[in-house]
Residue, then its C-alpha position, 0 to 999 in steps of 0.5 A: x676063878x670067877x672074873x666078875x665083869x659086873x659088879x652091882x653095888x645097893x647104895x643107900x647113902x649110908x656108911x656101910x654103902x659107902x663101904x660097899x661101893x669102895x670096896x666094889x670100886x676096888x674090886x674093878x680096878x684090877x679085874x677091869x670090871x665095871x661098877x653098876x651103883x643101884x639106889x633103890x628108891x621106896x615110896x617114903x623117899x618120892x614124899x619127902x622133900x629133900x631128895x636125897x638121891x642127887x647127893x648120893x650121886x655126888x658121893x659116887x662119883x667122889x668115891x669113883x675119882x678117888x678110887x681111881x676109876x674112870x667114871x666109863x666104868x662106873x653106872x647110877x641106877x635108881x629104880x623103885x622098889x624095895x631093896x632086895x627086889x631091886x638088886x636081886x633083879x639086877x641079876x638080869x638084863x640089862x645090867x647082868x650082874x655077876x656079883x652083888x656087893x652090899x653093906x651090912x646094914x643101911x640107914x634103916x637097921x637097928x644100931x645092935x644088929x650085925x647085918x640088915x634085913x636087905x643083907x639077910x634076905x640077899x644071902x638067902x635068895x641070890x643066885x649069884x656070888x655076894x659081898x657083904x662089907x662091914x661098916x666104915x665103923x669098923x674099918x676105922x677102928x683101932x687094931x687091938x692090942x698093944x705094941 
C-alpha cells in the first residue's frame, strides 16, 4: 500500500470542506502525514468586501486541534485560480502532493446534484489517488431503519 506523506485538501469554507479537510486530518494521523489545506482564491472573492479567507483559516486551525494534529503537520495554501487548476498543480513541487482530498460539492453547486464540477473535473485529470467526501449532511444523517 501506498503511504501518502502529503495529502492536499481543496478548502472552499463549505461543509463538504469541512468534511474533506476532517477526514484528510484523520487520514495523517496514523500515516504521519502532513496536511496541506489549499483555498483557491477566484476573481469574485478578491472584490468582494468580506473576506472570507481569515475565517477559513480560523476553521482549519480549529479542525486541526480538534483532530489532534500538531499544527507542524498541517500547511494554508491560498493561491489564485480556478479550483481545479489549483490542486491539480498542487500535484507538483513545492507541495508534491500524493493525494487529493475533495468535498463533493462546494458552496457553488447546484442543491440536487451529487458532486460538483471541481470534484468531477479532478477525477478526470488527476494523476494521483483522489478522495471525494461526502457532505457533513450525510454524515449526520439518522442510520435507517429501525431497532
Amino acid at each position: 500500500m501506498t503511504s501518502f506523506q502529503t495529502i492536499a485538501v481543496g478548502f472552499d469554507g463549505s461543509d463538504a470542506a469541512r468534511a474533506a479537510l476532517r477526514w484528510a486530518l484523520a487520514m495523517a494521523g496514523p500515516l504521519g502525514g502532513r496536511v496541506v489545506v489549499i483555498h483557491a482564491t477566484g476573481l469574485l472573492e478578491h472584490v468582494e468586501t468580506d473576506q472570507p479567507a481569515a475565517r477559513y483559516q480560523e476553521t482549519v486551525s480549529s479542525l486541526t486541534g480538534e483532530a489532534g494534529l500538531g499544527a507542524d503537520r498541517v500547511r494554508w495554501h491560498m493561491v489564485d485560480g480556478d479550483p481545479c487548476s489549483v490542486l491539480l498543480r498542487a500535484i507538483t513541487p513545492p507541495i508534491s502532493a500524493d493525494l487529493l482530498v475533495v468535498g463533493c460539492r462546494g458552496h457553488a453547486a447546484h442543491r440536487g446534484l451529487t458532486l460538483g464540477s471541481t470534484s468531477q473535473e479532478l477525477a478526470q485529470h488527476t494523476s494521483i489517488p483522489l478522495v471525494i467526501v461526502p457532505g457533513e449532511a450525510v454524515h449526520s444523517a439518522p442510520p435507517t431503519g429501525s431497532s
